[in-house]
Each structure stands twice: as structure tokens, then as C-alpha cells.
Legacy VTK file of the C-alpha trace (Angstrom):
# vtk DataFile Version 3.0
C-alpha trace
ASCII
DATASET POLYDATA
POINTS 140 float
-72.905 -82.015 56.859
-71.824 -80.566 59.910
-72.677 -76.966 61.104
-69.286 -74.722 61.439
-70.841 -73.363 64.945
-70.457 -77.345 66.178
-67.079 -77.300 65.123
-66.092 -74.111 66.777
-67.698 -74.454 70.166
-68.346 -78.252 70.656
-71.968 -79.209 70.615
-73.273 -75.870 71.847
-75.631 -74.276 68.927
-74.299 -70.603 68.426
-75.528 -68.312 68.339
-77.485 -68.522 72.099
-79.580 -66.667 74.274
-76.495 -65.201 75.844
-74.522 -64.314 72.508
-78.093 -62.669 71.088
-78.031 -60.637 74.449
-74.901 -59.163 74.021
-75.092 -58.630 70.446
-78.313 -56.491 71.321
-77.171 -54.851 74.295
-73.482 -53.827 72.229
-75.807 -52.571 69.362
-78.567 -50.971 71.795
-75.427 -49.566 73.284
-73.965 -47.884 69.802
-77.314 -46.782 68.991
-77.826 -44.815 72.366
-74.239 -43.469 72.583
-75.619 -42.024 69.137
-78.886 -40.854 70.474
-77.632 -39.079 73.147
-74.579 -37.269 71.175
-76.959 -35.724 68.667
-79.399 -34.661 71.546
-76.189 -32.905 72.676
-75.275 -31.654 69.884
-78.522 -30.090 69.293
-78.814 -28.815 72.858
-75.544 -27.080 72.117
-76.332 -25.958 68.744
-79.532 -23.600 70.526
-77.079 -22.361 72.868
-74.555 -21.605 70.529
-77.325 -19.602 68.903
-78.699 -17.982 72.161
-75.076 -16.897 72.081
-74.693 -15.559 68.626
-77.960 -13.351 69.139
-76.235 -11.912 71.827
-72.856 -11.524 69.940
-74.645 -9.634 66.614
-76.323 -7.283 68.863
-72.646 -6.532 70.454
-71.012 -6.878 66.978
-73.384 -3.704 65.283
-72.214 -1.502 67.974
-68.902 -0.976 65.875
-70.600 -0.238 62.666
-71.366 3.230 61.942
-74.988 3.012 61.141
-76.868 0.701 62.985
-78.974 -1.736 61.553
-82.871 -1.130 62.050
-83.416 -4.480 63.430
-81.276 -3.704 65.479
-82.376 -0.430 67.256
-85.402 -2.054 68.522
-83.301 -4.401 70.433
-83.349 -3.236 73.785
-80.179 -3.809 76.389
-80.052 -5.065 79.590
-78.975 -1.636 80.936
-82.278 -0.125 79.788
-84.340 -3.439 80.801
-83.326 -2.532 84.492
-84.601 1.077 84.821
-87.374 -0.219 82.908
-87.073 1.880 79.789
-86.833 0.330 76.055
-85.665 1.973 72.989
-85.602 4.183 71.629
-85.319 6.717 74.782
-82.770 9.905 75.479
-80.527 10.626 78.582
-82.473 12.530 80.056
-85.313 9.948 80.491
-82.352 7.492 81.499
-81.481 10.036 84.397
-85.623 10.694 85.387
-85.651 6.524 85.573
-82.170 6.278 87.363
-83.552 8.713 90.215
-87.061 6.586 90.959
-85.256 3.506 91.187
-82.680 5.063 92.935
-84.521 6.713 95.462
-86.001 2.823 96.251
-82.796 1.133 96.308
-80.533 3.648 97.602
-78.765 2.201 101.023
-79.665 5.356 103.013
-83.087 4.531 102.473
-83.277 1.165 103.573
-82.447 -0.584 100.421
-79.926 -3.328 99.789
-76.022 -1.839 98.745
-75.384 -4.483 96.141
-78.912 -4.004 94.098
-78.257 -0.251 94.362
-74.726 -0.787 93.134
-76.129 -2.788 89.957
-78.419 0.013 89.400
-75.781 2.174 89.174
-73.728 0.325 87.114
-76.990 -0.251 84.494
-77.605 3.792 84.416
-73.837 4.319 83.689
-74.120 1.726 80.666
-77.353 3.051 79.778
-76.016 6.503 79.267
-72.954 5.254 77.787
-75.195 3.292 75.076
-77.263 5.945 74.431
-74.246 8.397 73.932
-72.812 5.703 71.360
-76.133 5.113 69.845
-76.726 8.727 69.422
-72.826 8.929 68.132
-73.488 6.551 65.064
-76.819 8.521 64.477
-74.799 11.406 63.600
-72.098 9.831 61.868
-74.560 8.152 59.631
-76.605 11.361 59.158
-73.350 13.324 58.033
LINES 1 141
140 0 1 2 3 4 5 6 7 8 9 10 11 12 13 14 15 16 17 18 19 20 21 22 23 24 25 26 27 28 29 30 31 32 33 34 35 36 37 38 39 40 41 42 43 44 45 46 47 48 49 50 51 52 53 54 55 56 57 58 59 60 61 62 63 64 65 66 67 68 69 70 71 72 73 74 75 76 77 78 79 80 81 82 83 84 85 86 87 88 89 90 91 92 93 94 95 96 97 98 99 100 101 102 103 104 105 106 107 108 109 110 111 112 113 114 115 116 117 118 119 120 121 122 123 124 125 126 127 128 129 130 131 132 133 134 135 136 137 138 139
């Protein structure tokens, strides 16, 4: 009885070293593509909820009453004049002034840096104003 692979391809014995190569390397191929799509996929999954984190914080500024978890996160806005909630305006404005008084241009400090600084204290103050805003409305 006569092996099908003879009849096929001649006398050659199938399958070879060559056909076992590229069986492995097609396979090893599938199985990497795999791999490295659900490494990405996790990679993006953390990022997507790095992002989120960011988005909830955002998100409970336009509810009335802030949840508590939330109050104790602490903006960016507040991170620069190195300050951390909970904190009022007027400690906002005390911070604003020492870091201003570093930065400010007329005093040998860089424009852009003091121009961030600036545009932290006027979010800070803004935050605070909203944060103190839903404070009331929650009280009432």
C-alpha cells in the first residue's frame, strides 16, 4: 500500500523539515500576533482607566453634593501652589503670592512658569468657589 504523500509529491516523504518549519513558524506566528494584541489590549485597558479616574473626578463637579471620596481628591491647580484639600481662598491667595513673588518675570523668573502659575491660582479659586457653591446647595 502506497502512502498518499508519495502520490502527491513523487517520492519526497511529506511532511519535511521545510513543511514542519513553516507549519511552526505560521503557528508561532498566530500565537504571537495573539500575544502581543492582548498585551495591547491590556496596556490600553490601564490607560483607559488612568483616564476614567480622571473623568469621575471631572464628572462630580456637576452634581450638587459632592461625593466624600471625592473631596479628598486634590486638583492639579492646588498641587501647584502646593496646597491640598480641603483649603479656602484666602490660603489660595497667601500661596499664589510666595510662589509668585519667585516666579514673577520682574524678579528674575521665567514668563511662561509664572504664566502657569497664574493660570493654576485662577482655577484654584474658581474650584474652590464651585466647591464651596455645592457645599451650600447641599446644606440648604
Amino acid at each position: 500500500m502506497e502512502f498518499a504523500g508519495t502520490i502527491l509529491f513523487g517520492s519526497r516523504p511529506w511532511p519535511d523539515a521545510i513543511d514542519i518549519g513553516i507549519l511552526c513558524g505560521f503557528f508561532g506566528g498566530v500565537a504571537a500576533f495573539i500575544l502581543i494584541g492582548d498585551l495591547i489590549m491590556v496596556l490600553d485597558f490601564r490607560a483607559w482607566l488612568r483616564a476614567l479616574r480622571g473623568v469621575m473626578v471631572r464628572v462630580t463637579r456637576h452634581f450638587a453634593h459632592i461625593p466624600e471620596w471625592a473631596r479628598y481628591e486634590t486638583p492639579g491647580c492646588l498641587i501647584a501652589l502646593g496646597l491640598r484639600l480641603p483649603c479656602t481662598r484666602e490660603e489660595i491667595k497667601h500661596a499664589y503670592r510666595e510662589k509668585a513673588e519667585k516666579l514673577h518675570p520682574d524678579r528674575g523668573g521665567d514668563r511662561r512658569e509664572f504664566m502657569q502659575l497664574q493660570g493654576h491660582f485662577e482655577n484654584a479659586i474658581k474650584f474652590v468657589g464651585e466647591l464651596d457653591e455645592a457645599t451650600q446647595r447641599s446644606e440648604a
